[in-house]
N, C-alpha and C positions, 0 to 999 in steps of 0.2 A: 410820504407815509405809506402809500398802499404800496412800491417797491421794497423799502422796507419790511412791511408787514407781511408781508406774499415771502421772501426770503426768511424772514424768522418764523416765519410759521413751517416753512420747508426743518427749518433747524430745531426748531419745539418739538415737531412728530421723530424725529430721529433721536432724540436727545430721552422721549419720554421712551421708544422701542428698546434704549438703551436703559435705564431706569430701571423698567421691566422684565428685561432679561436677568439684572442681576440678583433680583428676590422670587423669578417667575416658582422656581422648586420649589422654595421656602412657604411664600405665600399665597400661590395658585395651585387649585388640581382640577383639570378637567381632564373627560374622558369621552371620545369620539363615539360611543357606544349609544346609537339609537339619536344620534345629531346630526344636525347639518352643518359642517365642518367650515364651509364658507361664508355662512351666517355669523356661527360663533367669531371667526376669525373679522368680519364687519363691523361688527357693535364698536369694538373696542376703537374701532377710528372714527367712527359715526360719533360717541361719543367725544371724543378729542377733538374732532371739528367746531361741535358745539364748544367746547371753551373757546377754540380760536376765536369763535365768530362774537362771544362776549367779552374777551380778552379787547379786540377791536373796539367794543361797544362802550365800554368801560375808557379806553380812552377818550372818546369825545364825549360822556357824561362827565369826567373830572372836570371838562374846560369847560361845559356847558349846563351842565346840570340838565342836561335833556338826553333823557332815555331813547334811541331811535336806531332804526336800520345803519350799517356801516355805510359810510360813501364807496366801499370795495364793493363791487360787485361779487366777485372772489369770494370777499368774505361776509357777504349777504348767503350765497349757497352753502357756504360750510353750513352755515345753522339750519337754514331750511332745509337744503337733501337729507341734512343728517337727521332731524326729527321727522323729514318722510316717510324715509327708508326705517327708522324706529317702529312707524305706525303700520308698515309696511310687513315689518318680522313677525311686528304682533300678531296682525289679521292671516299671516301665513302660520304658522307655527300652529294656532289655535283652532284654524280651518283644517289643516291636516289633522288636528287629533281630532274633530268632527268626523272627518271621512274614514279614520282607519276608524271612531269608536260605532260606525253602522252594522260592521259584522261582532265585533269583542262588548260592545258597550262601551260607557264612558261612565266614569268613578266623576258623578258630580261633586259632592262633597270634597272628593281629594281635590279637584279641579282646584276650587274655592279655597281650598285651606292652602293648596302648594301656592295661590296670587298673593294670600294675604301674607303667607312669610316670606315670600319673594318681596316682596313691595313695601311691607309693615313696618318690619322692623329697623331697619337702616333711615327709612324716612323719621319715624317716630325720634331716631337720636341727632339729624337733622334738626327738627322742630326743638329738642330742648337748646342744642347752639341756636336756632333763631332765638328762642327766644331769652337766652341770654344775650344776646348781641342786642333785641331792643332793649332790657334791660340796662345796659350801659351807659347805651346812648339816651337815654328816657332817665335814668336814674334822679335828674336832679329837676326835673322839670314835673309841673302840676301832672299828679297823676289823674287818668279818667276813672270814671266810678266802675269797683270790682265785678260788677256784674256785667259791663258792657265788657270789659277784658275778658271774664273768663266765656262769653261766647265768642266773642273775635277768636280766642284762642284755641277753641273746640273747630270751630271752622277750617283753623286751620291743622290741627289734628284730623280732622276728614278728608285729607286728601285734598282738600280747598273746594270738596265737590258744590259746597255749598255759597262757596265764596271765598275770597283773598282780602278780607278788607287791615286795612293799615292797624298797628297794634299800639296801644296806646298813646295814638297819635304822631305816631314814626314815619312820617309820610314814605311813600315808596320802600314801605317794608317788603315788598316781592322781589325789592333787586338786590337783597340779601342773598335771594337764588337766583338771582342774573333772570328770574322769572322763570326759569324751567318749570316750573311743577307745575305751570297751565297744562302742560301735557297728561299729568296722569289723571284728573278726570275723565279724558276720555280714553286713555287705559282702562279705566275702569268701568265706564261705560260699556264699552267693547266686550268686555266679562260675562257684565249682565245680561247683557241682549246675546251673549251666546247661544242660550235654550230656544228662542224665538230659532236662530239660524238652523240648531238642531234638528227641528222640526221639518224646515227645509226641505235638509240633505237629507231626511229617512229615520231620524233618530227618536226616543220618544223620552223626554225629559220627564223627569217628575214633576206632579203640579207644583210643585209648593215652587219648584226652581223656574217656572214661568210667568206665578204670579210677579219674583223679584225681578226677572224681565219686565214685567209690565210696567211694577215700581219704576223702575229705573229708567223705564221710557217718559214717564211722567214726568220727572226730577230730571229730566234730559232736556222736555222741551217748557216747562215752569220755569225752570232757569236760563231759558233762551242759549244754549249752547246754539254751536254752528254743525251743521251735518255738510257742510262742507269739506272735511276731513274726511269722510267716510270713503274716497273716492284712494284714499291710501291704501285704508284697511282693504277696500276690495281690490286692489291691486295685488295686495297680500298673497288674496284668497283667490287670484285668478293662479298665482304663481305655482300654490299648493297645488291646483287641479292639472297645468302642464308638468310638473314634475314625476308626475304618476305614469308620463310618456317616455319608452327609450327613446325613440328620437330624437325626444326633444333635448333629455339630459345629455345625451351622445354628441348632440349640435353646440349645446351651452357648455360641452367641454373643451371646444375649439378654440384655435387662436384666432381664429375669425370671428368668433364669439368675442373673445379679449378686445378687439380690435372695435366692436359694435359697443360694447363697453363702454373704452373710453371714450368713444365719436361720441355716444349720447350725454355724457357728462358732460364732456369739450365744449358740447354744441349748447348743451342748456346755459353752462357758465358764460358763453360767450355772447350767446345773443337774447337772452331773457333777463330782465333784471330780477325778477322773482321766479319764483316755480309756479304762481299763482297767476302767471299770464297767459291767458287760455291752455289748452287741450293739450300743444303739440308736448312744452316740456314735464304734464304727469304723462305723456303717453311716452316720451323720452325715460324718464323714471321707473316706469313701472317696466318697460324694457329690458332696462341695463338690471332690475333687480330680480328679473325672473331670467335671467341666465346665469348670476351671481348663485342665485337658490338653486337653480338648477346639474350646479358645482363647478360654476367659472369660480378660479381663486384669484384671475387677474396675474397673469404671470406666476404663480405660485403664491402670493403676497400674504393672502388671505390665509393660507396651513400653514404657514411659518408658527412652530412653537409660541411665538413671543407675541405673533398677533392672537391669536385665541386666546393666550395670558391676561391681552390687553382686552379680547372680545369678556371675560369671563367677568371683566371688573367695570365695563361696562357703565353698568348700574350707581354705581358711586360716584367714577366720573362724571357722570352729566348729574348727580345731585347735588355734589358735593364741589364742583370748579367755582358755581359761584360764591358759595360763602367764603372759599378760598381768596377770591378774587377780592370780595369785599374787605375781609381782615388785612389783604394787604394794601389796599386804597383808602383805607378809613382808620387803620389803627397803626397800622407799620409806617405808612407815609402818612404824613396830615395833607389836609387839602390843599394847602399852599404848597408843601415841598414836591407833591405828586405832580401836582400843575408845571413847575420847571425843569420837568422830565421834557428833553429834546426827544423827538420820535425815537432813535437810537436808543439811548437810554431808557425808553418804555420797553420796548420789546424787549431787551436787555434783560429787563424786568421780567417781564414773563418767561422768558427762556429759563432763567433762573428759578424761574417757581417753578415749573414743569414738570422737575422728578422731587420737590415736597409734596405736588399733586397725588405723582403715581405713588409714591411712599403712603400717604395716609390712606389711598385708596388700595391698595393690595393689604395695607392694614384692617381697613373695614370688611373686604372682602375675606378675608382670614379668620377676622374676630368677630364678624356680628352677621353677612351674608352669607359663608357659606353652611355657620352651624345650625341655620335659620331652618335653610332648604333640607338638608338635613335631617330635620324633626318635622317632615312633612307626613311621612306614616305614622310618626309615634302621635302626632294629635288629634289625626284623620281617626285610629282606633281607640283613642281615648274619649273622643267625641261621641265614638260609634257605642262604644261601652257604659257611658252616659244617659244616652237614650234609654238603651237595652235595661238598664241599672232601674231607670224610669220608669218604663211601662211594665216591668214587672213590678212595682213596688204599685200600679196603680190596678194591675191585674190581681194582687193578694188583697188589697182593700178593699 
């Protein structure tokens, strides 16, 4: 299985490069202006790892009905570097517009409103496929009483910040999303407690946007999250303050850079079975990603047209593999037929789904993520107008 798996996973990332390439004009536009080109060019695998690594997961939940790490080690670290390095862009990306907003300022509100349609909208059409998928599967069975459904189902309309629990008694309604979307609470956390960091670095937020800091510290530790993560986002945020260095981006544009690169991945994958086993493999990580940020592309890899296509779409992939993954395990195969899928013929399976993947996903990204980002000024000053609209109508009274 894991020989198998380890080669079709080699064949998946080439198959989905190719996918991409042939709608990249069509249904992607990015534009290097004011980005970090090696970043962009990462997500897009960062997130494709994550399928592999449920792709994997997903086979031994058909045979076993048990949700659990892969026996690959391999493909244990697809999913974990890949949501590291995820937590990693974040805390980088958003630490940098901290430091450059200490001389220009920083546009709170726009901050806030470009997360929420960044984030918002593609999730929000997500959540109606959930929850037509319990719907289906629930359809003929005692329903639970309406009021308990429609907060389970607000719940999870919020981001699950407040909880993931099972929807009309669909037990393991999360692995609908292969359970990705434990991640974006503390996306969104990370937001909140931005103004806290602001303050930090020299900035001076407005009250109102430090009270929602405060909230959100609250609602952080009332709901027992792990601040055990945080040690990504500061990796992030170390990477943002060496990049400010010519020597340093000068040194992480080397092939000797490249070469530190892959040793630290090699080394992680090979002698850690998680990234969560002490110190050495996040200091390995957070290594190999502050020379990446710094504009390692790994051989060129990372600027290739077709990966920034795939960095741009990102977002969909790693929302959107697992319900993928589920409609094909639950409604396309039945449990019995999935079950006498030989190793071969699983990945087989997947290899074959891999550019329906990238297809729906340069489709969402097309039709609902990028028109999103898009109408981030148009709401930031209709908001702003709103107000304005406001306190004059309270200053004539």
């Amino acid at each position: 299985m894991e020989i198998i798996g380890a080669f079709a996973a080699l064949i998946a990332i080439l198959v989905a490069l190719l996918s991409t390439s042939l709608f990249l004009d069509k249904l992607t536009v990015f534009s290097s202006h004011g980005r970090f080109v090696t970043l962009d060019g990462l997500r897009g695998y960062l997130a494709f790892f994550v399928f592999l690594h449920h792709s994997y997961i997903w086979h031994n939940y058909i045979h076993s009905n048990v949700w659990a790490l892969p026996a690959s080690r391999l493909f244990v670290h697809f999913g974990q570097i890949g949501v590291a390095l995820f937590f990693m862009i974040t805390g980088f990306l958003f630490f940098n517009k901290l430091l450059e907003g200490r001389a220009r300022g920083i546009d709170w509100l726009r901050l806030y409103v470009s997360r929420f349609l960044r984030l918002a909208p593609l999730y929000l059409i997500s959540m109606v496929v959930l929850f037509l998928i319990v719907w289906a599967l629930t359809r003929n069975e005692p329903a639970q009483p309406i009021g308990k459904i429609m907060v389970d189902g607000l719940k999870w309309i919020g981001f699950r910040i407040l909880g993931a629990p099972d929807l009309n008694g669909l037990l393991g309604t999360r692995y609908i999303h292969a359970g990705v979307t434990w991640t974006l609470p503390y996306e969104w956390f990370f937001y909140f407690f931005l103004p806290f960091v602001g303050l930090i670095v020299g900035s001076r937020p407005p009250i109102k946007y430090l009270c929602l800091a405060a909230i959100a510290l609250y609602v952080f530790d009332a709901y027992g999250y792990s601040r055990s993560f945080g040690w990504l986002f500061l990796g992030g945020m170390g990477a943002a303050v060496l990049v400010r260095y010519e020597w340093f981006t000068s040194f992480a544009a080397s092939k000797f850079a490249t070469c530190l690169i892959v040793g630290c991945l090699a080394w992680t994958v090979s002698n850690y079975p998680t990234i969560y086993d002490g110190g050495v493999p996040r200091l390995l990580l957070i290594a190999a990603f502050c020379l990446i940020s710094g504009g390692n592309s790994i051989f060129g890899l990372l600027k290739l047209k077709v990966s920034r296509a795939m960095g741009e779409m990102a977002y969909s992939i790693y929302l959107l593999h697992g319900v993928l993954l589920f409609v094909v395990f639950r409604f396309v195969f039945s449990g019995a037929s999935a079950n006498e899928l030989t190793p071969l013929q699983y990945w087989g399976v997947i290899v074959l789904t891999t550019p329906v993947l990238m297809v729906i996903c340069g489709l969402t990204f097309r039709f609902i993520e990028r028109p999103a980002m898009t109408s981030v000024d148009t709401l930031t000053h209709w908001i702003r107008a709103q107000k304005k609209e406001r306190l004059d109508r309270e200053e004539l009274n």
